[in-house]
C-alpha positions as a Markdown table, in Angstrom:
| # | Residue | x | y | z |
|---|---|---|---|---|
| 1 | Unk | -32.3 | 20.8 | -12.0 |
| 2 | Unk | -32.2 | 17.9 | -9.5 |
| 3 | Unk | -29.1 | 16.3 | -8.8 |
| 4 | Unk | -28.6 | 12.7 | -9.9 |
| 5 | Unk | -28.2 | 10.3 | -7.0 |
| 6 | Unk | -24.9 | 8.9 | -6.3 |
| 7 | Unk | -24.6 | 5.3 | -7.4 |
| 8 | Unk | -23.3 | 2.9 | -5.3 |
| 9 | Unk | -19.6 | 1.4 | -6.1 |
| 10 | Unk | -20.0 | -1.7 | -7.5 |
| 11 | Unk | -17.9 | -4.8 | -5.5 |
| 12 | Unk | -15.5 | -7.1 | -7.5 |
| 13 | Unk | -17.3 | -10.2 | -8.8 |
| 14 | Unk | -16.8 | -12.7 | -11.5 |
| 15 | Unk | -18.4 | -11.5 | -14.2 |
| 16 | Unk | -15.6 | -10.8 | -15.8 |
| 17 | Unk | -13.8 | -13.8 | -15.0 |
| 18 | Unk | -17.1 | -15.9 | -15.9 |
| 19 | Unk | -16.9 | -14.3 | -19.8 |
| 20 | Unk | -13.6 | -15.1 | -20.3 |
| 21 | Unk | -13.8 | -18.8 | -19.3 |
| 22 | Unk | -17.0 | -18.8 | -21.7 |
| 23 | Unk | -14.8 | -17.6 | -24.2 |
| 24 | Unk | -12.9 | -20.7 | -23.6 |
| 25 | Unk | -9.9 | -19.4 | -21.4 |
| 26 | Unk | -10.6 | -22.2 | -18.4 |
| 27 | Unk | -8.4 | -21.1 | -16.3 |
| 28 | Unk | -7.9 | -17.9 | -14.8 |
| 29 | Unk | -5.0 | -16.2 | -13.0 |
| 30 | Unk | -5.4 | -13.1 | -11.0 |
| 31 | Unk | -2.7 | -10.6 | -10.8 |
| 32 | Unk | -1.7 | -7.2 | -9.0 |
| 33 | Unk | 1.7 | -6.1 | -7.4 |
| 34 | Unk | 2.1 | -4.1 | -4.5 |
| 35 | Unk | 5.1 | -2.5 | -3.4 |
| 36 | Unk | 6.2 | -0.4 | -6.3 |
| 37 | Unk | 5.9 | 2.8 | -5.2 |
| 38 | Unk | 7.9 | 2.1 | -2.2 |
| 39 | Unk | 11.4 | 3.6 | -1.1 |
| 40 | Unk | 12.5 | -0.2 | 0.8 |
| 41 | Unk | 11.7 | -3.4 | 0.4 |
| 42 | Unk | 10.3 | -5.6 | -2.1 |
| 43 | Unk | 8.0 | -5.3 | -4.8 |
| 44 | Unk | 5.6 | -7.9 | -4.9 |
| 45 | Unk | 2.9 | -9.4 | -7.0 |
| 46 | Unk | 0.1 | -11.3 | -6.1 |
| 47 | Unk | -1.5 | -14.5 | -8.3 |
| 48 | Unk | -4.4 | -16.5 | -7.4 |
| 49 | Unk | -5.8 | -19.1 | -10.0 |
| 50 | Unk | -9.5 | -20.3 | -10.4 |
| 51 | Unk | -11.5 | -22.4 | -12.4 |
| 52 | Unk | -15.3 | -23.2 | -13.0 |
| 53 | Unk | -15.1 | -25.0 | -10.4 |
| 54 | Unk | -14.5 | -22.0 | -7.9 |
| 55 | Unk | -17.8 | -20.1 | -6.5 |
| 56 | Unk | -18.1 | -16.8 | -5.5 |
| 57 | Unk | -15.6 | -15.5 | -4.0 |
| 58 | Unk | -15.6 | -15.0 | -0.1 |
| 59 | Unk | -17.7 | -12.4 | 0.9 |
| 60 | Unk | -16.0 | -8.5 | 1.7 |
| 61 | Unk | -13.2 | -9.3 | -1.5 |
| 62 | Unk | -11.7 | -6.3 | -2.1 |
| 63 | Unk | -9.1 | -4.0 | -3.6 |
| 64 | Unk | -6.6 | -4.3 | -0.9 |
| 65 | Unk | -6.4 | -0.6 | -0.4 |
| 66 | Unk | -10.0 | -0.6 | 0.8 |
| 67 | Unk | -9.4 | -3.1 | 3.4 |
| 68 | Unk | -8.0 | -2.6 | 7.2 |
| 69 | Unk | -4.6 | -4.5 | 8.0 |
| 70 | Unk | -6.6 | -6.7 | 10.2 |
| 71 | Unk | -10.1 | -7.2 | 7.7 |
| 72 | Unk | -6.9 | -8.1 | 5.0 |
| 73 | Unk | -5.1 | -10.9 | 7.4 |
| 74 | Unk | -8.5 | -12.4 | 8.5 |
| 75 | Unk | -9.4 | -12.2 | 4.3 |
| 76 | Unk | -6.6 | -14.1 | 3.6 |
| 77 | Unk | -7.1 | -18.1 | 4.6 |
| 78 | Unk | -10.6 | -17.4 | 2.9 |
| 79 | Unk | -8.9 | -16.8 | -0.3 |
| 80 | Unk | -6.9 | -19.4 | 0.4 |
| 81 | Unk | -9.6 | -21.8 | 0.7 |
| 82 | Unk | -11.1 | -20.8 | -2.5 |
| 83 | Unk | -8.7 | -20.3 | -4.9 |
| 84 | Unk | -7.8 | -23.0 | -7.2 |
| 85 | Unk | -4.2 | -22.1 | -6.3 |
| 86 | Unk | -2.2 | -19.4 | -5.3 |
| 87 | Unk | 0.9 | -17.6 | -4.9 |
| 88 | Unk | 3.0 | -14.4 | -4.3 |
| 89 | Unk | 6.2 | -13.9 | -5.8 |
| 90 | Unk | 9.1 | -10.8 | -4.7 |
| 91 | Unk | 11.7 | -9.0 | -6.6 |
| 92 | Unk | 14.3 | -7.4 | -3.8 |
| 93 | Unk | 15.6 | -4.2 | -3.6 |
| 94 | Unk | 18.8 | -5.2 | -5.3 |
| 95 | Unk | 16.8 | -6.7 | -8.6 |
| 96 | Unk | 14.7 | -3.6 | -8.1 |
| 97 | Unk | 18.3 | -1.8 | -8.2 |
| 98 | Unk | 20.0 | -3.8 | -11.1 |
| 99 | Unk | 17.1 | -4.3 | -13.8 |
| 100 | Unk | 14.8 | -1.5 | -12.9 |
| 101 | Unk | 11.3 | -1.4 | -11.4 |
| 102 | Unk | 8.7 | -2.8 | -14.5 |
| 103 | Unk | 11.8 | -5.9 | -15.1 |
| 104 | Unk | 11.4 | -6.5 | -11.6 |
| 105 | Unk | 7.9 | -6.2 | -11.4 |
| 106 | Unk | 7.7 | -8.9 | -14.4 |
| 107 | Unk | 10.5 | -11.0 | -12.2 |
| 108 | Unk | 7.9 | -11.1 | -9.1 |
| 109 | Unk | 5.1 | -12.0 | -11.4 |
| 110 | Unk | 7.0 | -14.4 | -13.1 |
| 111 | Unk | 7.9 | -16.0 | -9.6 |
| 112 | Unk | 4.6 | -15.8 | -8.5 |
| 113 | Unk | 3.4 | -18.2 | -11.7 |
| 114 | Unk | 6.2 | -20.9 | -11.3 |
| 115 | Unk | 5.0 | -21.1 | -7.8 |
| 116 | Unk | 2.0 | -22.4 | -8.2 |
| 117 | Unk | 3.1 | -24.5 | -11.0 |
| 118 | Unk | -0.3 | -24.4 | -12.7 |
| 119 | Unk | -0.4 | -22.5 | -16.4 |
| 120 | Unk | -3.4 | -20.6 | -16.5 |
| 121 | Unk | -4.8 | -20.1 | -20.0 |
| 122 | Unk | -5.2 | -16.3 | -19.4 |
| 123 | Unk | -3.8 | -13.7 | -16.9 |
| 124 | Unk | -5.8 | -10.7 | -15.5 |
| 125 | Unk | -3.4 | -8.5 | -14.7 |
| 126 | Unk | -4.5 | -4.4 | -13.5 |
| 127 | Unk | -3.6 | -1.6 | -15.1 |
| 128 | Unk | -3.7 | -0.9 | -19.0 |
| 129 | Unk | 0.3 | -1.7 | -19.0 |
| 130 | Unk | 1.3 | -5.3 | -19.7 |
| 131 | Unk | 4.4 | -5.5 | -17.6 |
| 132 | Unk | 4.6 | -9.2 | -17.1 |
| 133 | Unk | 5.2 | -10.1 | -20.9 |
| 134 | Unk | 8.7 | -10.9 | -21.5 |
| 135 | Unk | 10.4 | -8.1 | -23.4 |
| 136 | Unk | 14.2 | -8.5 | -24.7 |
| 137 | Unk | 15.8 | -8.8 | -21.6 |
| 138 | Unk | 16.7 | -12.8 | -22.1 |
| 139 | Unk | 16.7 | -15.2 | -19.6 |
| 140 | Unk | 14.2 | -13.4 | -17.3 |
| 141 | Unk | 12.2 | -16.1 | -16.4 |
| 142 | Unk | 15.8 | -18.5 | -15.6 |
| 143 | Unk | 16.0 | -15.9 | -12.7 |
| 144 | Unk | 12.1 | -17.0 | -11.5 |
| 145 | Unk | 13.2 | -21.2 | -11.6 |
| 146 | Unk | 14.8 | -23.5 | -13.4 |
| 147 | Unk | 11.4 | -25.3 | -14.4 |
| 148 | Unk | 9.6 | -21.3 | -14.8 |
| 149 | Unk | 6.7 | -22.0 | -17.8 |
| 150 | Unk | 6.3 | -19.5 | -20.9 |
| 151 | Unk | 4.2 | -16.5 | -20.0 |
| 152 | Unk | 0.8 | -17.0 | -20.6 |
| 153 | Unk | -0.8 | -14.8 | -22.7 |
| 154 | Unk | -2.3 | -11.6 | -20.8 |
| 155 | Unk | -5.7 | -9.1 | -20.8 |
| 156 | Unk | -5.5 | -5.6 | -19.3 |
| 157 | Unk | -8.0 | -4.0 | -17.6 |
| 158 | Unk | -8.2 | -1.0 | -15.9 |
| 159 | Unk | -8.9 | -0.7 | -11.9 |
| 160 | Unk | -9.2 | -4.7 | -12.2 |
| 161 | Unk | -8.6 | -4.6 | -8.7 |
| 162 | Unk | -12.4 | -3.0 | -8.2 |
| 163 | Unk | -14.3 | -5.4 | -10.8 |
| 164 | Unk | -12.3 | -8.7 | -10.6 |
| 165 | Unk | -12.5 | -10.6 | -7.6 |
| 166 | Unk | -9.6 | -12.8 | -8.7 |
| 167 | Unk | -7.1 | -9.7 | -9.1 |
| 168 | Unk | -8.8 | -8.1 | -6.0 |
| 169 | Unk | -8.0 | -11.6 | -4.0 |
| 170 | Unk | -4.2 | -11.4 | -5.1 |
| 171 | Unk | -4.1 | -8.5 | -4.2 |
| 172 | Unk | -5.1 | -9.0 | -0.9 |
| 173 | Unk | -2.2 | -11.5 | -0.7 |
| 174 | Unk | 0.6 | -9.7 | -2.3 |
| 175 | Unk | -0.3 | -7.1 | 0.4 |
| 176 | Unk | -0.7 | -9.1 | 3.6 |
| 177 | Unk | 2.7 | -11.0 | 2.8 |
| 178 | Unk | 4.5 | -7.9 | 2.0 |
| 179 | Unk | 3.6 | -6.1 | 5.1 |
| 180 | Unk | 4.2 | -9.0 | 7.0 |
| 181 | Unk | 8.2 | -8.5 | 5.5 |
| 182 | Unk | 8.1 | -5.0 | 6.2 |
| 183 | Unk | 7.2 | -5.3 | 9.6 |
| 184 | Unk | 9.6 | -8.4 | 10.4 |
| 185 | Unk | 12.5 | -5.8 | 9.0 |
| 186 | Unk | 11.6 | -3.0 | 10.9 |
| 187 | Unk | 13.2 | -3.6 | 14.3 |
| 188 | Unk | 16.2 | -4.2 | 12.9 |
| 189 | Unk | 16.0 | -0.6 | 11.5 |
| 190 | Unk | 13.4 | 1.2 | 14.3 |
| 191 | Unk | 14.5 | 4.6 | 13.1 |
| 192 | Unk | 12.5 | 4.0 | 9.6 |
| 193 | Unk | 9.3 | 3.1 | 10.9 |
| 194 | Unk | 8.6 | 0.4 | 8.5 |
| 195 | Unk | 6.4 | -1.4 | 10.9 |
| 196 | Unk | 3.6 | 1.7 | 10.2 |
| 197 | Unk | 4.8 | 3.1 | 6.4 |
| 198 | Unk | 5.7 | -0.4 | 4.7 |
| 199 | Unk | 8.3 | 1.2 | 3.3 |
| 200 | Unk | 6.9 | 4.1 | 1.6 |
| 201 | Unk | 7.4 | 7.5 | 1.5 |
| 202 | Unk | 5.8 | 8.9 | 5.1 |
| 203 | Unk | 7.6 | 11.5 | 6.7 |
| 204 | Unk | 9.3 | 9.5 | 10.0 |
| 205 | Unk | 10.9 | 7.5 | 7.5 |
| 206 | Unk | 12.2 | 10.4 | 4.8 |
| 207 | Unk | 13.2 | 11.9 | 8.1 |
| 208 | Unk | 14.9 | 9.2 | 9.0 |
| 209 | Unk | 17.1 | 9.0 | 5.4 |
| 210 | Unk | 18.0 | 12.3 | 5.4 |
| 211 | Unk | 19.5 | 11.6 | 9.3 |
| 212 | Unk | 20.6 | 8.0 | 8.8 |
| 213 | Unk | 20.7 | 7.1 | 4.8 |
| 214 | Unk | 20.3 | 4.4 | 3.2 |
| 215 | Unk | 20.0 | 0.8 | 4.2 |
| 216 | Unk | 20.6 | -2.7 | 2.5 |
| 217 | Unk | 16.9 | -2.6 | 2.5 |
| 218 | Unk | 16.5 | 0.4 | 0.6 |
| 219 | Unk | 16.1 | 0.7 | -3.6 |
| 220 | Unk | 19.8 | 2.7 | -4.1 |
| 221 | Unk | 18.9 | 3.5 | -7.5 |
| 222 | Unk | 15.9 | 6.2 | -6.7 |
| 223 | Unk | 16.9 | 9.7 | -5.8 |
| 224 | Unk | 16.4 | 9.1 | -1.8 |
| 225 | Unk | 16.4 | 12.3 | 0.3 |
| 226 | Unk | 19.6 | 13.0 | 2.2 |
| 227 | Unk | 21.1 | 10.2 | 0.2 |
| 228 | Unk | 24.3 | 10.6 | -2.5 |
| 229 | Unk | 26.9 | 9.0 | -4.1 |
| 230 | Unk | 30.2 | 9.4 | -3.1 |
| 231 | Unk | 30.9 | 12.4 | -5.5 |
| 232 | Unk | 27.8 | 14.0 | -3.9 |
| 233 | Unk | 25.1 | 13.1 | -7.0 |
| 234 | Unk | 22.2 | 11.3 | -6.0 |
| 235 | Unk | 22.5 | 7.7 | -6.6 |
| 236 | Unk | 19.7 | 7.7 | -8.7 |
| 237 | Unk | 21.1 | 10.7 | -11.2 |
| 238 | Unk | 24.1 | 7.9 | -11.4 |
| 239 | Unk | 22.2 | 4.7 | -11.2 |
| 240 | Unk | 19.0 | 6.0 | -13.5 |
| 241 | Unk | 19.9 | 4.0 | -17.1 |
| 242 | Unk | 20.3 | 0.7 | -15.3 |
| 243 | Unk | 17.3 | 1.0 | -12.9 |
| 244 | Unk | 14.2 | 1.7 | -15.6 |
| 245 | Unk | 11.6 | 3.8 | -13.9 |
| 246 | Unk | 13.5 | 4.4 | -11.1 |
| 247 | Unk | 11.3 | 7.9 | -9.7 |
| 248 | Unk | 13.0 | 11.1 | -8.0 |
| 249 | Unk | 10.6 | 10.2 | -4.4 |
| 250 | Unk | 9.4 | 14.0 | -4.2 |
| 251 | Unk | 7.2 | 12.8 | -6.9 |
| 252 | Unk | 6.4 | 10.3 | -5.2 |
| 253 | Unk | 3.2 | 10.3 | -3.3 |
| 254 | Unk | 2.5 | 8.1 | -0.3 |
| 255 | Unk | 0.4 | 4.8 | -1.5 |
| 256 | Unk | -1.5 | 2.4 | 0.5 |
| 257 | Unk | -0.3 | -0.4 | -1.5 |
């Protein structure tokens, strides 16, 4: 029996994006976070707004992941140029630390919309888990600014980040400015090697943990290797009810994002 041919992978575009503003949602925001796999540094999510008015998006768009560091940097005043608006918005270490990992996620992407002080009638956000919709923690979005708006209403999609070119062009962003953090932190901490790993989990920087511990920079409530609390539990065996999805990092596999 012959063997089907392999098809081609498709590139984001705005088909998507194009249906849903026929559907009357004008316009459109874009969102993905990067980061929150991480052992240091932020988590961050990207945003990027369009309208009817914005064409096809700038040629080579893509999920971040598929993109070199330098194709990502030169991407970015391209998506700048063509977005209606954009934005990226953080949640540190600390929030990561205090409120837990999808609350902080939702406390970037909250950040990330009162930036660009445009409501967009509908948020594409990846993923088949809407983690940017207020729960019951009150006051969440008094943390983002003073003047934050209500969330929008949200659509998942899965691997939105491959078939959206608005959530593939915030992602793009949310990476580039996240990396550009990393790497601004790293000599101040050379043994991690934050200037390569971003602040994941490659081994010169678990290596580095288990020799040096913990910095400021570093998200005390996971189980970080080498690292304990002072009655010799992991932090994160302490720290786990307050810091909600807070992951033992040998689970943890290496991302790109």
């Amino acid at each position: 029996m012959a063997q089907a041919p392999l098809r081609r992978s498709r590139k984001p575009n705005l088909r998507m994006e194009r249906q849903l503003q026929r559907d009357g949602h004008r316009i459109l925001a874009g969102m993905d976070e990067v980061g929150r796999g991480a052992l240091a540094g932020p988590v961050s999510v990207g945003v990027v707004l369009i309208d009817e008015t914005c064409r096809s998006a700038p040629a080579g768009v893509k999920d971040s992941k598929l993109l070199t560091p330098a194709a990502r940097v030169a991407m970015v005043p391209r998506i700048r140029r063509w977005a209606l608006t954009y934005a990226v918005g953080h949640a540190s270490p600390q929030e990561i630390d205090e409120i837990g990992i999808i609350a902080a996620l939702r406390l970037a992407g909250c950040r990330a919309l009162a930036a660009v002080e445009v409501v967009p009638d509908l948020v594409i956000l990846d993923g088949n888990h809407d983690w940017l919709t207020s729960p019951d923690e009150v006051g969440l979005l008094a943390f983002a600014s003073d003047s934050a708006p209500v969330t929008p209403p949200v659509t998942t999609m899965i691997k939105a980040d491959l078939k959206c070119s608005s959530v593939a062009a915030a992602s793009v962003l949310a990476k580039v400015e996240r990396d550009a953090l990393m790497v601004a932190a790293a000599p101040d901490h050379p043994a991690y090697g934050w200037d390569e790993n971003k602040g994941y989990a490659a081994p010169e920087h678990m290596a580095a943990l288990e020799a040096f511990g913990a910095t400021d920079l570093h998200r005390r409530s996971w189980r970080l290797p080498g690292v304990s609390g002072d009655d010799g539990t992991g932090l994160g065996d302490r720290a786990g009810q307050g810091a909600q999805g807070a992951p033992d990092v040998t689970q943890v596999e290496m991302s790109a994002r």
